[in-house]
C-alpha distance (Angstrom), angle and dihedral (degrees) to the residues before:
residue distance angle dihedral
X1 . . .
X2 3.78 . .
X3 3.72 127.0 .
X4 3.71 107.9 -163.1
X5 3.81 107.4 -142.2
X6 3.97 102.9 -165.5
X7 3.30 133.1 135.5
X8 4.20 82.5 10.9
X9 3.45 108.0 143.1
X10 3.95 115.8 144.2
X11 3.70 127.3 47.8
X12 4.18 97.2 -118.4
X13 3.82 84.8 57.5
X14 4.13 95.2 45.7
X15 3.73 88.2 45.9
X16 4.05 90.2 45.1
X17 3.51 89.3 48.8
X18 3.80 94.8 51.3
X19 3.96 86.1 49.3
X20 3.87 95.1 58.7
X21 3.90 98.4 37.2
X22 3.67 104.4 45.0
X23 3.90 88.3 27.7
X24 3.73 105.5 -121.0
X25 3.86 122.4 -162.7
X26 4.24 113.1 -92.6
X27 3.89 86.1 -104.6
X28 3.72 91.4 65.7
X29 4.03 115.1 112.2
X30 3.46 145.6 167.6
X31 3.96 94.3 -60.8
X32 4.37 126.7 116.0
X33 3.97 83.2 -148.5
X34 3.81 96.1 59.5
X35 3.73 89.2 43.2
X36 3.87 92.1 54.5
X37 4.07 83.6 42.9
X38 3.78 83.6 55.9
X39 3.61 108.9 40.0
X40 3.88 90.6 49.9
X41 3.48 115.0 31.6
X42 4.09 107.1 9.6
X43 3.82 110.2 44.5
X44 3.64 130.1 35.8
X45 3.89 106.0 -113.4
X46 3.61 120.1 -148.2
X47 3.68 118.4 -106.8
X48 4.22 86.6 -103.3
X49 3.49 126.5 25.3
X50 3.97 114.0 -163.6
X51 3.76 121.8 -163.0
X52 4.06 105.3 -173.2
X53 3.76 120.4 173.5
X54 3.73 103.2 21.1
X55 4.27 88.9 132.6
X56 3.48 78.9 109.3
X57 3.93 107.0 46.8
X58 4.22 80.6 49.5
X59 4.09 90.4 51.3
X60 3.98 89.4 54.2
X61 3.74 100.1 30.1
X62 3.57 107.0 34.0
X63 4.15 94.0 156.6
X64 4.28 87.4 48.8
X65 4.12 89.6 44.8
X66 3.88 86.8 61.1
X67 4.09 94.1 38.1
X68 4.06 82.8 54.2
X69 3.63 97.0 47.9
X70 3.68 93.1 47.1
X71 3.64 89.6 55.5
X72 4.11 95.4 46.0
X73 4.11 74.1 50.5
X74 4.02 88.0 56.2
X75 4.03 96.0 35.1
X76 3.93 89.9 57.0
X77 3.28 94.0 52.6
X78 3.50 105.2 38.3
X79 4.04 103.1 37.7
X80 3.81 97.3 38.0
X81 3.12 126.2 -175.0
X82 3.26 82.9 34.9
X83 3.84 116.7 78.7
X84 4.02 144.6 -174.4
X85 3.89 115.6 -160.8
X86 3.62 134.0 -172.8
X87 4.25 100.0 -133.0
């Protein structure tokens, strides 16, 4: 699966995008804990997650960038064979 990351350039509208595509619960906000909550124990993930044109998202959110990449980091490690990549 591929999560197309354009035009991404706030956190609220990352996390709202992550809602619709990988189809979070209604409870699910603007918060990195809920999405690790989600992606490992609440939704079933596809086997690979994509993120493509997030250049953007990392220009205006530099600190979140980092907080995501940590947590692809964590996912790859802990959910293997399953896998999330930035592309």
């Amino acid at each position: 699966m591929t999560i197309d990351l354009t035009g991404i350039t706030t956190k609220a509208d990352l996390h709202q995008l992550f809602k619709t595509e990988l189809q979070f619960p209604d409870w699910y906000g603007v918060s990195w804990d809920a999405f690790w909550d989600c992606i490992v124990a609440v939704v079933e993930m596809p086997e690979q997650l994509t993120l493509t044109h997030w250049d953007e998202f990392a220009r205006q959110c530099p600190r979140d960038m980092e907080i995501l990449r940590l947590i692809v980091q964590d996912y790859n490690q802990t959910k293997a064979p399953k896998s999330m990549r930035l592309g």
